[in-house]
N, C-alpha and C positions, 0 to 999 in steps of 0.2 A: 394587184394590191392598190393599183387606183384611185380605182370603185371605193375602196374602205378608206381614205385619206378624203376622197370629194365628199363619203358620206358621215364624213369625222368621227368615224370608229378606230380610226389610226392616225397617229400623229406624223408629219414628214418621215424624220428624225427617225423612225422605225422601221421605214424601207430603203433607206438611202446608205449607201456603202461607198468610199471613193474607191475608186477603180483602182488609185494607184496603192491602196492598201489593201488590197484584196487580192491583187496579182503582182506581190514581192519578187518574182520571180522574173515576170515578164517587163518586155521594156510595150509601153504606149506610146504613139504618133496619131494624134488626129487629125488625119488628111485628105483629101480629095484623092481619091485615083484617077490617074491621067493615060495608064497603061498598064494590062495584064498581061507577061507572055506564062504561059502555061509549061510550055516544053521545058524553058529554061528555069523555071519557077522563079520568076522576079516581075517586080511590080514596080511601074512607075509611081511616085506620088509625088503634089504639092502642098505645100504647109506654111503654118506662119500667116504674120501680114503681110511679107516680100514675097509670097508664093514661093520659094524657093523648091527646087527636085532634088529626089530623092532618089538611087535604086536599090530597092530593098528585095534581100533574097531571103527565102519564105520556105518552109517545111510547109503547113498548116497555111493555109491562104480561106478566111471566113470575114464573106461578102456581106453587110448588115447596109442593105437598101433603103428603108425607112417604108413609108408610104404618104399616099397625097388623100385628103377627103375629098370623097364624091359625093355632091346634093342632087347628081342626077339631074342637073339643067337648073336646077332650083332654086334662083338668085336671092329669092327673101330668104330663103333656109340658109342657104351661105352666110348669108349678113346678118344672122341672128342666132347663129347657132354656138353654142357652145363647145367644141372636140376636147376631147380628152386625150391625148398622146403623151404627156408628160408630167411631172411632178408637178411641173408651174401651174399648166393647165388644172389638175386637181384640183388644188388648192385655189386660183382662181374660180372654178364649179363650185366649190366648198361656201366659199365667200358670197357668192351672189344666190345661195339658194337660201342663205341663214340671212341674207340682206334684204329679201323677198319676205321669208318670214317675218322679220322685224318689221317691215314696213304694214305687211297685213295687221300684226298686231297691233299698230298705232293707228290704222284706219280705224273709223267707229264702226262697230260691229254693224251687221246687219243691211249694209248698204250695197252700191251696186259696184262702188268701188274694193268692197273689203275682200266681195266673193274674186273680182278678176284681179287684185292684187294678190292673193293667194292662191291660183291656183298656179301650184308646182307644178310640170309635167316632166318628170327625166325620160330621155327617151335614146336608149343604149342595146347595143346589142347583148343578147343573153341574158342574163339578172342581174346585170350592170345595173341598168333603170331600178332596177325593182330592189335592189340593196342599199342604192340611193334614196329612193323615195323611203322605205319603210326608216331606216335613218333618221330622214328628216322631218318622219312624222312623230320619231319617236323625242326628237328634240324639240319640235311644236312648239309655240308658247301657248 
């Protein structure tokens, strides 16, 4: 749901849920893992600003690793690119493609700056791009 918050079809406020209201049940610790033992099912963790440890023993043990962006060696792509992984991120994408627009709009039509100040290009895996773009063409000025 993203894709539909960068391409301002959905407002934040409509995919965000706090965690600790959605799992009344369960207790949360946002922590580093410092150690797995499997046999015994316990996990080391640290937390806090003190790092303080933890051992916590676990029924259910689910790993959420993240991931890193790859530009494939591609240092301008790096440093120009915009990723999308989270909420912030969206709405950051959101903001600079409607800030893009506005700015082509205030360029004077027909010059050489108005075409390279507007040309949007999202460029996303699946029809991430393509729910973006049409979006933002349909918000166009």
């Amino acid at each position: 749901m993203l894709h539909e918050v960068a391409a301002s079809a959905l407002d934040p406020s409509d995919i965000v849920s706090p965690l600790r209201q959605m799992f009344r049940r369960v207790q949360l610790l946002e922590a580093e893992v410092q150690h797995i033992d499997l046999p015994t099912r316990r996990v080391v963790v640290s937390y806090g600003p003190s790092q303080r440890l933890r051992d916590l023993e676990c029924d259910h043990l689910v790993i959420a690793t993240g991931s890193e962006d790859n530009f494939f060696g591609n240092a301008e792509l790096a440093a120009r690119a915009q990723t999308m992984k989270t909420l912030t991120d969206a709405m950051l994408l959101r903001n600079r493609v409607i800030a893009l627009l506005e700015e082509g709009k205030a360029t004077k039509a027909g010059t050489a700056d108005a075409v390279a100040t507007t040309d949007v290009r999202p460029v996303a895996p699946h029809s991430t791009a393509l729910r973006i773009a049409a979006n933002a063409d349909d918000k166009a000025p």
